[in-house]
C-alpha positions as CSV (number, residue, x, y, z in Angstrom):
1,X,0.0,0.0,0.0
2,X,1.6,3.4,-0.8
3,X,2.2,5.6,2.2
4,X,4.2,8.6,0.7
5,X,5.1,9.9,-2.0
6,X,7.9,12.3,-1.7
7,X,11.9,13.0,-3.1
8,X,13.6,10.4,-1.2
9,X,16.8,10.3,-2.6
10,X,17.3,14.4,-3.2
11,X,16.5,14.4,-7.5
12,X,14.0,16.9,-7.3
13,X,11.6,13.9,-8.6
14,X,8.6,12.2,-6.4
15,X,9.7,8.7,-5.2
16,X,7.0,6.3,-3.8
17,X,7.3,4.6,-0.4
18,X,5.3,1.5,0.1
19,X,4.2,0.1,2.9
20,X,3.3,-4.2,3.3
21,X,0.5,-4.4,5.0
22,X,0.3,-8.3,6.4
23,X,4.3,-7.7,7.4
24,X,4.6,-4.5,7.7
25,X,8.3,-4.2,5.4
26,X,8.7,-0.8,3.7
27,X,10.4,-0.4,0.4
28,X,10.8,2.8,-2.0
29,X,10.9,2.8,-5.6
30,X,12.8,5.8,-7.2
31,X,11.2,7.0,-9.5
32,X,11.8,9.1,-12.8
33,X,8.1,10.4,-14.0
34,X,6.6,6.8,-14.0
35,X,9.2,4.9,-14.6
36,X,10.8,3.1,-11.5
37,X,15.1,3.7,-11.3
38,X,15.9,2.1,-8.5
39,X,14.2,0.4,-5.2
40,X,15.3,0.9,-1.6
41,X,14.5,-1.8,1.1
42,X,13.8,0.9,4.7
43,X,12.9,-2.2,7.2
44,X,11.5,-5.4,8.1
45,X,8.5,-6.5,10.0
46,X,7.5,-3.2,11.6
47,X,4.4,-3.9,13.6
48,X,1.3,-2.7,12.8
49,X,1.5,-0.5,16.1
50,X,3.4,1.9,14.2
51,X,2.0,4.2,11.5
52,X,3.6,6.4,8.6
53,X,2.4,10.4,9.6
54,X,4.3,11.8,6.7
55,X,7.6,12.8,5.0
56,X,9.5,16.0,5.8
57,X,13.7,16.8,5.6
58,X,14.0,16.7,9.2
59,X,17.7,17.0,9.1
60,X,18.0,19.8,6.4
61,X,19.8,17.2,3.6
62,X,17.0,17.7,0.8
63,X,16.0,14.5,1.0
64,X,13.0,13.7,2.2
65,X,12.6,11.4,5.7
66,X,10.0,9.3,7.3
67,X,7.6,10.0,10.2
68,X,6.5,7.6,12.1
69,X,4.1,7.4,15.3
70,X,3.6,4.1,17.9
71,X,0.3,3.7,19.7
72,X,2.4,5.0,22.2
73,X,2.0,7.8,21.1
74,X,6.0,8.1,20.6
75,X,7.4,10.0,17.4
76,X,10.2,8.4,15.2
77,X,12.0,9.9,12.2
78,X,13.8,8.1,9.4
79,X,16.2,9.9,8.5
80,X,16.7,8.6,4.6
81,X,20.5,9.1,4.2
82,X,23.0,6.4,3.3
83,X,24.0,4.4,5.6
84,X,19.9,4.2,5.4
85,X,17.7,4.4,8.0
86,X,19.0,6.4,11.3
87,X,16.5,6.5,13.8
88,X,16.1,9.7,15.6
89,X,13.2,9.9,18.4
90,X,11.3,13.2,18.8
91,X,9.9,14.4,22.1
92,X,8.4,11.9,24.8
93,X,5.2,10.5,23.6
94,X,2.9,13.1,23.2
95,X,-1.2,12.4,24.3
96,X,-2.7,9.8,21.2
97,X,-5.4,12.4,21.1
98,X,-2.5,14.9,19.8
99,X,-2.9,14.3,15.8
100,X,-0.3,15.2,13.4
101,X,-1.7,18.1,10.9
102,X,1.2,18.7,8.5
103,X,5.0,18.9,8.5
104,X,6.8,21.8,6.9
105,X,9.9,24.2,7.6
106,X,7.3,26.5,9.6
107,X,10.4,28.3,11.3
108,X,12.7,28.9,8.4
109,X,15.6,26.4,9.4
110,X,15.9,24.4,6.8
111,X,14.5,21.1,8.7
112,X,10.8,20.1,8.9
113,X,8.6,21.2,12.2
114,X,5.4,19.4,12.9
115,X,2.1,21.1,12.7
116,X,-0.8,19.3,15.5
117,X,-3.8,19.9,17.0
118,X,-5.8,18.3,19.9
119,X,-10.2,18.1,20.0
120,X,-11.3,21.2,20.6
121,X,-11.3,23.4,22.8
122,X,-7.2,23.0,22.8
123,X,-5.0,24.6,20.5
124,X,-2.3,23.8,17.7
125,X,0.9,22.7,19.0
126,X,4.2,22.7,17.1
127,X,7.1,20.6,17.6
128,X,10.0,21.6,15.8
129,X,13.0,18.6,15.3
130,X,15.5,19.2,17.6
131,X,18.4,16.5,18.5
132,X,17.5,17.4,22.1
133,X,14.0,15.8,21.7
134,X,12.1,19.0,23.5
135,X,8.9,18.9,24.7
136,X,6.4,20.5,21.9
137,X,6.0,24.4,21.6
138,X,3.5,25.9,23.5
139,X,1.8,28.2,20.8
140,X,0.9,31.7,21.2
141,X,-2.5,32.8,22.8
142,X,-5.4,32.6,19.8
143,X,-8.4,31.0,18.8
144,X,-8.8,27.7,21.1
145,X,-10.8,25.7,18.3
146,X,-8.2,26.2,15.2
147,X,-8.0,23.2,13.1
148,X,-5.1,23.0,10.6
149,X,-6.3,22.1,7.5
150,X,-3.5,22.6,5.4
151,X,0.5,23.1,5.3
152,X,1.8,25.1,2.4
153,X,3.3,28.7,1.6
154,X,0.0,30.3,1.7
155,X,1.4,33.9,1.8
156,X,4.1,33.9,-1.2
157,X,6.7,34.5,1.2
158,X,8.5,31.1,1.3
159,X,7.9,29.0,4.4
160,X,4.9,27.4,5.2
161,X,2.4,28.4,7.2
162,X,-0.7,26.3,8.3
163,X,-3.9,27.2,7.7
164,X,-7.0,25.9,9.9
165,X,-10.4,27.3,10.4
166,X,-13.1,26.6,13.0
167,X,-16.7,25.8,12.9
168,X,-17.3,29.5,12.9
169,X,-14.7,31.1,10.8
170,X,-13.0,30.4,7.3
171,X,-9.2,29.6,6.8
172,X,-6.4,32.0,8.1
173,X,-3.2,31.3,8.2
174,X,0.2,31.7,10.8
């Protein structure tokens, strides 16, 4: 079953990673348009208690890396660099009821943040990758029943932003 499609290998061209799902093995295929290049063999037998949340370049090499979430609720990137597969854990596990929104450079670093939001009437959260596993940002004061929607550079100015509504509002973005 595909679980991401994103520029593993740093050729500025959409790879596919695929996930098993009776084993739970992960592969990519490199891809050039849609023809396959080249294949990459991430792991064996991950259990089914852990879950692809997305791709971001969590350590700034323009490749693409792997986020992953336990039932736990603990967060796990792959960092996709050769040798492949370097684990590096993100902040103790954070509530299950905390749900990953988007990832994207939201702070202009060069390395993919996290973008998450608990049930109303909590707020967004962001935890940015740090090597010193932090405890997630505690966002500014401002609406309690945002819900990001989306991740992308919604304002021309080159990092992302999210951008959530409520049940009373339309989409802003910050």
């Amino acid at each position: 079953m595909v679980r991401a499609v994103a520029d593993f290998n740093g050729d500025n061209k959409a790879d596919i990673l695929w996930r098993e799902t009776g084993g739970g093995s992960t592969y990519i295929w490199f891809m050039d348009g849609g023809r396959a290049i080249g294949q990459g063999y991430t792991s064996s037998g991950v259990d089914n208690t852990w879950t692809v949340q997305g791709t971001g370049d969590f350590d700034g090499d323009t490749k693409q890396d792997i986020l992953w979430r336990h039932t736990s609720g603990a967060l796990y990137v792959w960092l996709c660099r050769a040798p492949p597969s370097a684990r590096l854990r993100l902040p103790p596990p954070i509530s299950l009821q905390w749900v990953v929104k988007g990832i994207g450079d939201f702070n202009g670093d060069g390395k993919a943040d996290i973008s998450g939001a608990m049930p109303a009437p909590a707020r967004p959260t962001l935890v940015h990758e740090r090597a010193s596993a932090s405890a997630p940002d505690t966002p500014p004061p401002g609406p309690t029943a945002l819900d990001p929607l989306r991740v992308g550079d919604m304002n021309g100015t080159g990092p992302p932003t999210c951008c959530g509504g409520t049940a009373r509002g339309p989409c802003t973005s910050g």
